[in-house]
Backbone bond lengths (Angstrom), bond angles and torsions (degrees), N, CA, C in turn:
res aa  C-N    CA-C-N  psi(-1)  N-CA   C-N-CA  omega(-1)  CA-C   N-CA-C  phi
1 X - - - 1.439 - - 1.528 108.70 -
2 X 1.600 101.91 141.57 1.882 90.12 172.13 1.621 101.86 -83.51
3 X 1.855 78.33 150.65 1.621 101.90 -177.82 1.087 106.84 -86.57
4 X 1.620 121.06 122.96 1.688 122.41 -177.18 2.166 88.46 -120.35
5 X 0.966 91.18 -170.13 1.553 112.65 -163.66 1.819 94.82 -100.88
6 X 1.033 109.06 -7.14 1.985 111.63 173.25 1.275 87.21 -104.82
7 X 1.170 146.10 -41.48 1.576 141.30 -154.08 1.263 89.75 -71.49
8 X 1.357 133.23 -63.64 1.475 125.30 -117.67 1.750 83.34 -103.21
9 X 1.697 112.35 -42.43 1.472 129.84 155.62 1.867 110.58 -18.65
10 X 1.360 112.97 -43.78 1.353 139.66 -158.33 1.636 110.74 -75.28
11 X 1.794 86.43 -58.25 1.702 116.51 171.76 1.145 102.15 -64.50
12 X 1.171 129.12 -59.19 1.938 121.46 -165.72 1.862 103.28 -61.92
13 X 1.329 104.64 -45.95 1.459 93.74 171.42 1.406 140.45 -42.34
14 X 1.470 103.11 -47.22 1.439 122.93 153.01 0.972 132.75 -28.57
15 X 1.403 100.32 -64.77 1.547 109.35 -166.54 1.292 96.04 -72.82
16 X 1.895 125.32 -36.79 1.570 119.21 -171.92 1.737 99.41 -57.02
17 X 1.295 121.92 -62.13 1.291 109.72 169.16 1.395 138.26 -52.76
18 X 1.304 130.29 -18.87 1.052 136.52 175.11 1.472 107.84 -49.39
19 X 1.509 99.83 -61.72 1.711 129.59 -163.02 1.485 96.76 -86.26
20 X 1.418 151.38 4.91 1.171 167.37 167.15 1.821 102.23 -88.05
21 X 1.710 127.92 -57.71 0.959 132.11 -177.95 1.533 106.85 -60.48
22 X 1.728 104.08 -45.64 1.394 96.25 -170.96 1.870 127.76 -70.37
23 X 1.533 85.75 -12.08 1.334 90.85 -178.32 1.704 106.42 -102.28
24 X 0.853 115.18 14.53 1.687 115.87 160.40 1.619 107.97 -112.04
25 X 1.209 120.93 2.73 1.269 129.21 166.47 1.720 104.65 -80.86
26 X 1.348 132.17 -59.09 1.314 158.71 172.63 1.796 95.37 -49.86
27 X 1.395 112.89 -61.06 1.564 100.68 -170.49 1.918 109.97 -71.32
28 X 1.541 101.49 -15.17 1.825 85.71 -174.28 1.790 94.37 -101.00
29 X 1.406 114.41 -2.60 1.272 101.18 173.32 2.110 111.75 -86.91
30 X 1.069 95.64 -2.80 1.259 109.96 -177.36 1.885 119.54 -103.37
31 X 1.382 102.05 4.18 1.272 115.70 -155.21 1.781 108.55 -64.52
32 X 1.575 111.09 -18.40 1.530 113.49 159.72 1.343 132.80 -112.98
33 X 1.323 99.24 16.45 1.458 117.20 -168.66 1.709 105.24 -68.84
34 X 1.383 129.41 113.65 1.780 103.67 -175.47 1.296 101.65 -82.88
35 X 1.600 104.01 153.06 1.112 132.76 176.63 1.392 117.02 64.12
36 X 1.482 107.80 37.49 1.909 130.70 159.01 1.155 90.23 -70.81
37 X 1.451 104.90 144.24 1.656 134.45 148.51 1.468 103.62 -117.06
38 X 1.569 109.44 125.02 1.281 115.06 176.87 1.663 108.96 -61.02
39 X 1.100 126.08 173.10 1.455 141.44 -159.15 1.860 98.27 -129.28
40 X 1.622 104.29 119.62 1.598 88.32 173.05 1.917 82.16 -129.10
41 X 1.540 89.67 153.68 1.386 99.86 165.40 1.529 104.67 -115.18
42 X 1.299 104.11 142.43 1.692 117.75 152.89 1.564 128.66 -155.48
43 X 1.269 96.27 159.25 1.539 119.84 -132.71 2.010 105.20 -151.55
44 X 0.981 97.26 -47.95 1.782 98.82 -169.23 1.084 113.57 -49.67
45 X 1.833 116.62 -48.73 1.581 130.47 -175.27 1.846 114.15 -41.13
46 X 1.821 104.20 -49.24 1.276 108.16 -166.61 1.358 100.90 -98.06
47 X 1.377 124.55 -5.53 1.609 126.36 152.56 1.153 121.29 -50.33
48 X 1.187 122.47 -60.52 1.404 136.54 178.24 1.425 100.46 -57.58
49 X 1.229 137.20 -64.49 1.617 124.55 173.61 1.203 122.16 -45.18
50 X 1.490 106.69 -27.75 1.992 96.89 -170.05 1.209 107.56 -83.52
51 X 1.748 119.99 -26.71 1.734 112.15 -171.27 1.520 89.25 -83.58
52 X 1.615 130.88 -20.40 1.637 96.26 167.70 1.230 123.12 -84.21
53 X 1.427 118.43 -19.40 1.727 118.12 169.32 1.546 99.15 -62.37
54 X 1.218 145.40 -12.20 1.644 148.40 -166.90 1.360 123.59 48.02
55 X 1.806 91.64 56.23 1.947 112.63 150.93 1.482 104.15 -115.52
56 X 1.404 113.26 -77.26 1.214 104.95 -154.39 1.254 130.67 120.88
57 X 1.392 96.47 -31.55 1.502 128.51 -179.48 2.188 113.81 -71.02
58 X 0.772 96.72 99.16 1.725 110.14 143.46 1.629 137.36 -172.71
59 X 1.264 104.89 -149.54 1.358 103.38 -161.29 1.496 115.73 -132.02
60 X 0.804 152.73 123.27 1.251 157.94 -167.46 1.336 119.26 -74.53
61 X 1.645 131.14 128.64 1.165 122.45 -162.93 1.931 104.31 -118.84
62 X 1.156 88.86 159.25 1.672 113.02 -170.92 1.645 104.99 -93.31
63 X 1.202 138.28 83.72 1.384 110.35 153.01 1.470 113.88 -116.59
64 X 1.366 120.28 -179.99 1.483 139.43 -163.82 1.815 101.73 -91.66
65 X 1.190 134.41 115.24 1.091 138.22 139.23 1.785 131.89 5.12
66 X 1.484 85.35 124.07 1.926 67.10 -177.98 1.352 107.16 -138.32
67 X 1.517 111.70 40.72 1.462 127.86 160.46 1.577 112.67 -77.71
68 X 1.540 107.61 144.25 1.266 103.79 -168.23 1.403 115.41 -69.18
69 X 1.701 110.69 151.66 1.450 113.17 -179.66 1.511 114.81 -75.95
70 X 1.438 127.52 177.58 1.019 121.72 135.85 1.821 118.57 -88.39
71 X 1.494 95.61 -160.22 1.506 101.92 -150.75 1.585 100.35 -70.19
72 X 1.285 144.27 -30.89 1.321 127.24 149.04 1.413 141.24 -52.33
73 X 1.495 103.68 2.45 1.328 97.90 -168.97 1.782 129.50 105.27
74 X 1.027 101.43 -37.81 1.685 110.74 160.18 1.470 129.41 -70.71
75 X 1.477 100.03 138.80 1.360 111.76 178.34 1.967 124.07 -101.91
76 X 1.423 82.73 -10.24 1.559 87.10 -177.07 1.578 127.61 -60.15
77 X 1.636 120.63 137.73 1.354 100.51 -168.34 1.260 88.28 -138.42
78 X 0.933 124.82 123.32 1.720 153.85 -174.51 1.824 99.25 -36.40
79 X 1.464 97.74 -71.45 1.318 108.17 -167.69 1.694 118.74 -59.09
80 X 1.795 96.12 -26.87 1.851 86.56 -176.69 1.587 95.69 -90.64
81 X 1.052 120.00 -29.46 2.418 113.09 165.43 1.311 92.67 -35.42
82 X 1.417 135.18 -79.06 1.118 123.46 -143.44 1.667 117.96 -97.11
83 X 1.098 92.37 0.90 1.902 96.26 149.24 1.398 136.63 -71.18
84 X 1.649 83.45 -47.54 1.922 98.90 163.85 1.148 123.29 -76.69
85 X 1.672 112.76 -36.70 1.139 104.45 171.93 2.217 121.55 -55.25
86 X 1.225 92.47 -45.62 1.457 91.48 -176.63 2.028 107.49 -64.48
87 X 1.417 116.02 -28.68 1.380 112.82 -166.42 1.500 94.05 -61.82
88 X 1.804 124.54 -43.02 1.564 133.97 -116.42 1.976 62.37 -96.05
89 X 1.500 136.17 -52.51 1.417 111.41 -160.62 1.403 120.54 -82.14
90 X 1.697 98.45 1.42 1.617 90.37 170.40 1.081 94.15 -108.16
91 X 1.365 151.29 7.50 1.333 126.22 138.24 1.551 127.52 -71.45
92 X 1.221 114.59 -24.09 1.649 117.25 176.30 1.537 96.55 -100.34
93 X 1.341 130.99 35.51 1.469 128.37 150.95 1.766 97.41 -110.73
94 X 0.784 121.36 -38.96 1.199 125.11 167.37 1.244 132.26 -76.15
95 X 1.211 135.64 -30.00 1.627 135.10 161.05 1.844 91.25 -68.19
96 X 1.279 125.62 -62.77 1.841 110.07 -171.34 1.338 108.30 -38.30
97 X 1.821 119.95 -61.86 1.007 88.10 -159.91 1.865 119.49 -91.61
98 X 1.397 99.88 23.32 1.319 109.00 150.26 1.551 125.75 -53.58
99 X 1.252 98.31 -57.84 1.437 123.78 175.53 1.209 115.81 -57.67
100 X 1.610 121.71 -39.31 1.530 115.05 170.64 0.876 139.33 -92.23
101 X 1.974 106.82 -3.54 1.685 114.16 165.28 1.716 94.97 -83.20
102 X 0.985 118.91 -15.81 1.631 109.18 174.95 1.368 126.20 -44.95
103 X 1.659 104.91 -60.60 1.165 140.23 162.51 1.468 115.97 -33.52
104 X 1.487 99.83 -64.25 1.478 105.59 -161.30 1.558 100.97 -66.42
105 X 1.609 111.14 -39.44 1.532 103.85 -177.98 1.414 112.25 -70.40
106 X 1.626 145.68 -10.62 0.987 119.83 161.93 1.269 117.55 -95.53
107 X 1.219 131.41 -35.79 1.752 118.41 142.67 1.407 120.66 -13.33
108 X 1.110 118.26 -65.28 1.682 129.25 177.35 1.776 98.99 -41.77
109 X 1.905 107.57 -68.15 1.532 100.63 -162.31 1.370 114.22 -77.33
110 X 1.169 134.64 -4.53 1.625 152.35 157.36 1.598 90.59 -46.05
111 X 1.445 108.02 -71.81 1.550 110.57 -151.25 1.517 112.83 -71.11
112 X 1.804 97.15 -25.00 1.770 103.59 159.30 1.265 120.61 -71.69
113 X 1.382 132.70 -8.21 1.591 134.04 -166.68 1.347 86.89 -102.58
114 X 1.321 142.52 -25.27 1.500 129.19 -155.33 1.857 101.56 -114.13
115 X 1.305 99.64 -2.12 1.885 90.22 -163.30 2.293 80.96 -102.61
């Protein structure tokens, strides 16, 4: 596929969500673990800069939570996992099939440039 600056824009999102799901998987599987720090990823801030610098290109980063614990030590809170969790898959239902009307429209003008 050609690489445009929405494509790859498309891909980095992904992967920020990908690695966003997995780590709200890890913080609610950890939700009694003492002395868990929930896990947040972010990614959008330096997204948004790279498709205006015109890449698109980055990577999504991992750090540890710095909402207060309770008295064991944990930060995990049930209710904000499954807020994000539900936002992070309607955003990665929506960047794919971003990504696959992408596709299909240059597939389409390929197959119009060649017929």
């Amino acid at each position: 596929m050609l690489e445009s600056v929405t494509a790859t824009a498309l891909s980095s999102a992904l992967d920020g969500l990908s690695l966003r799901q997995r780590a709200i998987a890890d913080n609610i599987a950890n939700i009694n673990t003492p002395g868990y720090h929930a896990q947040r990823v972010s990614f959008e801030d330096r997204l948004r800069d790279a498709v205006a610098d015109g890449s698109g290109a980055v990577t999504a980063e991992t750090a540890r939570s710095l909402e207060p614990t309770r008295l064991n030590g944990n930060n995990v809170n049930l209710d904000t996992e499954t807020l994000s969790n539900i936002d992070t898959v309607l955003r990665y239902q929506f960047a794919s099939q971003a990504l696959g009307a992408q596709s299909a429209a240059v597939t389409k003008a390929i197959g119009q440039a060649s017929a």
